[in-house]
C-alpha positions in Angstrom: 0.0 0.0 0.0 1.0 3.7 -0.9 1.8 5.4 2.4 -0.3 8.5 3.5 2.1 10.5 5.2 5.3 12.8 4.1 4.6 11.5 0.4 4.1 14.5 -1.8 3.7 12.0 -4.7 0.1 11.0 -3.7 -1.7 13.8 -4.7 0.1 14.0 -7.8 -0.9 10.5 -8.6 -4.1 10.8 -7.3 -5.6 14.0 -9.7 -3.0 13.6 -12.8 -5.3 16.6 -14.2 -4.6 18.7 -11.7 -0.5 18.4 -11.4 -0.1 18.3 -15.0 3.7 18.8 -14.6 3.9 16.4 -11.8 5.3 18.9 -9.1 4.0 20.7 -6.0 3.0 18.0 -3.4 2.0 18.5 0.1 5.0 18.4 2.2 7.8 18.2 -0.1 11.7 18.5 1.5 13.0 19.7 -1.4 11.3 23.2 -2.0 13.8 26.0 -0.7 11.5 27.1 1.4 9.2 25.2 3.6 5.3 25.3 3.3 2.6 23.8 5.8 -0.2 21.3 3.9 -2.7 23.1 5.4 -1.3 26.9 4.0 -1.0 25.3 0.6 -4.3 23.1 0.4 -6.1 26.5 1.3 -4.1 28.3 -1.5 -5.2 25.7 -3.9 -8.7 25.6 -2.7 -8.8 29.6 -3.3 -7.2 29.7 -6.8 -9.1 31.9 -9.0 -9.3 29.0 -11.8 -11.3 27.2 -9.2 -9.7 23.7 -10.9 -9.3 22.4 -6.9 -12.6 23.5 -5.6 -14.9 22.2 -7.8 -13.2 19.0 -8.7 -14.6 15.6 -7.2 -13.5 14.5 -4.6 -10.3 16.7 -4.4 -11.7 18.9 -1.3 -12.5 15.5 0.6 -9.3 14.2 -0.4 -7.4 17.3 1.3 -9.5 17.6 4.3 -8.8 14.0 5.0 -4.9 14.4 4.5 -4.7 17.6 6.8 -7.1 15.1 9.5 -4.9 12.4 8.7 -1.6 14.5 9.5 -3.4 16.2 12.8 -3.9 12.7 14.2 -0.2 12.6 14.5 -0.2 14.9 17.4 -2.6 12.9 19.2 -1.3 11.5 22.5 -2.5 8.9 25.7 -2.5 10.5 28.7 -2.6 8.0 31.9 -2.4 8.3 35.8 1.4 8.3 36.6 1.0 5.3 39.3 0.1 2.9 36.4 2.3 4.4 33.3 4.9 2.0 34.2 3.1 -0.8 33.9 0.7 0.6 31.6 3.7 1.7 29.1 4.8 -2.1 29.1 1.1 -3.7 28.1 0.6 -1.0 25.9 4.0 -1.8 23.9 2.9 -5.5 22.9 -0.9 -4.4 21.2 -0.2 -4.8 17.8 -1.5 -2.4 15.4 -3.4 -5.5 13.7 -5.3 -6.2 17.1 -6.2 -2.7 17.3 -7.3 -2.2 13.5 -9.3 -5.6 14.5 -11.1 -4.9 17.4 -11.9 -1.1 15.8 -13.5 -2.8 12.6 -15.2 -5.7 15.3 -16.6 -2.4 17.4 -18.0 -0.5 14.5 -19.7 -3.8 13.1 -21.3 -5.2 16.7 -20.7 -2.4 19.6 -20.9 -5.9 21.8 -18.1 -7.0 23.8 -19.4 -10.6 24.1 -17.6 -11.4 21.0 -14.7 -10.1 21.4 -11.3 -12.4 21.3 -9.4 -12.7 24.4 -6.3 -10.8 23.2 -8.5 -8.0 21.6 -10.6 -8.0 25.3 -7.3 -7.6 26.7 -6.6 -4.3 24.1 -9.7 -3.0 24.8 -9.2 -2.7 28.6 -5.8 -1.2 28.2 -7.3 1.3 25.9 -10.1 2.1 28.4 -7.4 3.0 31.5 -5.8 5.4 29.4 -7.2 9.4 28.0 -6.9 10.3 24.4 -5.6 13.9 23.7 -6.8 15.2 20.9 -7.9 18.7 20.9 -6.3 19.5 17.7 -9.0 17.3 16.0 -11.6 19.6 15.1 -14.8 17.8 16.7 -13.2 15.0 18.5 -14.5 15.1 22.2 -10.9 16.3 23.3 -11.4 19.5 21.5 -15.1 19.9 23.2 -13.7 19.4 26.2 -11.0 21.8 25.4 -13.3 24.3 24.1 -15.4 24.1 27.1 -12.0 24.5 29.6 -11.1 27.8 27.2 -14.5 29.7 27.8 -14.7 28.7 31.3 -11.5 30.2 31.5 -12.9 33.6 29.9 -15.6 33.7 33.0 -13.0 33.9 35.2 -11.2 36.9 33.6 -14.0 38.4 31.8 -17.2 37.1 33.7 -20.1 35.7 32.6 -21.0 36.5 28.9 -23.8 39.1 28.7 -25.5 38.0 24.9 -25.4 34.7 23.2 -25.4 35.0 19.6 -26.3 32.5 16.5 -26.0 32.9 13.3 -25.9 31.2 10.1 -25.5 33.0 6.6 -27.3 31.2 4.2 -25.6 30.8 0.4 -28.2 29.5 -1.4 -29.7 32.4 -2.4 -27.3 34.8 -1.9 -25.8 37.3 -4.4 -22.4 37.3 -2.5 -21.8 33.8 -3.3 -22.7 34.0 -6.8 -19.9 36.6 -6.7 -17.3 34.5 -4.7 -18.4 31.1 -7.1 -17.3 33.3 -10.5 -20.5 34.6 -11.6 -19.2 38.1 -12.3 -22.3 39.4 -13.9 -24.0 39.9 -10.4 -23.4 43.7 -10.3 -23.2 44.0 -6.0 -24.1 47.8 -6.5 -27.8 47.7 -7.0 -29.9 47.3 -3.9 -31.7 43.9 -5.5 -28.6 42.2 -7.9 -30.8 40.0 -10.3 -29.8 36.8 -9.2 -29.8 33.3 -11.5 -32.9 30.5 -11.5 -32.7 28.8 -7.7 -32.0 25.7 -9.6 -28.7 27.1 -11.2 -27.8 28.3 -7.7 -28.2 25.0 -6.4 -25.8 23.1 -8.8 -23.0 26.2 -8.0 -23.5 25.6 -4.4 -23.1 22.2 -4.8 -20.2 22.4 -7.4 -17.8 24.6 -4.7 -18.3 24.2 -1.2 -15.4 25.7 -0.7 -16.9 29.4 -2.2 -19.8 28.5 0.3 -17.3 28.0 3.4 -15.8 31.1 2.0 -19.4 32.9 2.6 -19.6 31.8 5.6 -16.8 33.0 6.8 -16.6 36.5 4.7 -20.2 37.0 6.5 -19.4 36.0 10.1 -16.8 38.2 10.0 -18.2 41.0 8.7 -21.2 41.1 10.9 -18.6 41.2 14.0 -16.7 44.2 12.0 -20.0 46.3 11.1 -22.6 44.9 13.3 -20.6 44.9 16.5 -17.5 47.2 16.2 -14.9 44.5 16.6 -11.4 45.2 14.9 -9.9 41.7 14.1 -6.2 43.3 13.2 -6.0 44.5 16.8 -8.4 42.3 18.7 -9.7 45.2 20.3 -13.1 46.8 19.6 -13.0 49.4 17.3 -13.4 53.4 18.5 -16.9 53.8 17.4 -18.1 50.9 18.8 -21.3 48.5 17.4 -25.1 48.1 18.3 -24.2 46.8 21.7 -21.5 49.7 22.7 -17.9 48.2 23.2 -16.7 44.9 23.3 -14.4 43.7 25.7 -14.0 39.8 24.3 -16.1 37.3 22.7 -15.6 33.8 22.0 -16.7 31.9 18.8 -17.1 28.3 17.6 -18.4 27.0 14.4 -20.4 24.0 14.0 
C-alpha cells in the first residue's frame, strides 16, 4: 500500500489533471522554502481558476490528509501510578489487534464477541485518556473548548449575549460573486440573481466558495454589526449596536 504521510507523490498520482507537470505535493523536502499542507491546500482551494474547488473529490481528499496529519499529534495520557506498567502492556498491542477490534466495534458495539487478546486491548485502551484537541470535533477538542471559555468567566465574567447565526448561500448574491459569476453587479440594492435551480448546482459544485461565505459574512457582521477590529483584537473606536466589546468567544459547528 502507498503510504499517506510525508509522500508529496500521492496527490500527484491521485488528480493527474490537476499536477499536469507532476510537481507541488504536500510536504515536499526539497522546496527552498518550507510550506505547511494546510497553507497550501487553502491556497489551492482559493485559486481563481477554481480547478481544486470544484473538482470531485479533491476537497474531501485534502481535508482527509490535513485530518490524517493532525492525528499525528494525538497522544494517551494515563495516571502516573500505572504508566509503568501501563507503558509495558501497551507496547505488545499490535496495530493488527487494534485495527481488528476497531472494525469488530464498528460492526457489533458488543463486547461478548470479542477475542481474548483484543478483550485484553480494549481494557488497556479504556485505563488510558486520548488527547486530541487539535482534531476539530473530537470530544478532546469539546472538552477543550469548554475549559477555554470557562477560563474567559474567570477573567472576563459571565458572557452578557449569546449570539447564533448562520449566513445562508443559497440564495445569496455574494456567493454568486465568490463562485465566479461576475455578472452579479453588487451595486444595485436587489442584484438579479440566477434561476434557484442554477444556484443550487454552483453551491453544490464549490463548497469551498460556500465556506468562503460563511466565513466573509461572520466576519463582517462582527466588523460592522458589533465594532470589533480583528487586526487589533480590540473593539473598534466607534463601537457596534451593543456599545464596546471587551471579548467574545466563537465556535463553528
Amino acid at each position: 500500500p502507498i503510504s499517506e504521510y510525508n509522500n508529496p507523490a500521492l496527490p500527484l498520482g491521485m488528480f493527474p489533471m490537476l499536477f499536469l507537470f507532476g510537481i507541488a505535493g504536500f510536504d515536499d523536502d526539497t522546496r527552498p522554502m518550507a510550506v505547511s499542507a494546510r497553507k497550501q491546500a487553502k491556497y489551492f482551494l482559493d485559486l481563481a481558476v477554481g480547478a481544486f474547488a470544484i473538482t470531485v473529490h479533491t476537497s474531501a481528499h485534502l481535508t482527509h490528509i490535513l485530518t490524517r496529519k493532525v492525528h499525528l499529534f494525538t497522544h494517551f495520557m494515563v495516571h502516573h501510578s500505572h504508566f509503568d506498567v501501563l507503558a509495558k502492556k501497551l507496547s505488545t498491542v499490535s496495530p493488527t489487534t487494534l485495527e481488528r477490534l476497531s472494525d469488530q466495534l464498528q460492526k457489533e458495539p458488543s463486547y461478548s464477541n470479542l477475542s481474548e487478546p483484543d478483550r485484553q486491548a480494549l481494557n488497556l485502551l479504556n485505563q488510558v485518556n486520548t488527547i486530541a484537541a487539535c482534531i476539530p470535533g473530537s470530544q478532546s477538542s469539546k472538552i477543550f473548548i469548554h475549559n477555554d471559555i470557562h477560563s474567559d468567566f474567570v477573567y472576563f465574567g459571565v458572557p452578557h449575549v449569546f449570539f447564533t447565526c448562520n449566513p445562508n448561500p443559497a440564495h445569496s448574491p455574494l456567493f454568486q460573486v465568490m463562485f465566479g459569476d461576475y455578472s452579479i453587479d453588487l451595486t444595485q440594492c436587489f442584484p438579479c440573481l440566477v434561476p434557484s435551480r442554477e444556484h443550487a448546482i454552483c453551491l453544490a459544485q464549490d463548497p469551498i466558495a460556500a465556506a468562503d461565505f460563511f466565513q466573509f459574512s461572520v466576519k463582517a457582521i462582527f466588523m460592522h454589526l458589533f465594532g470589533w477590529d480583528f487586526d487589533t483584537a480590540t473593539s473598534t473606536e466607534h463601537g457596534g449596536i451593543l456599545g464596546h466589546i471587551e471579548a467574545f468567544y466563537s465556535t463553528s459547528e
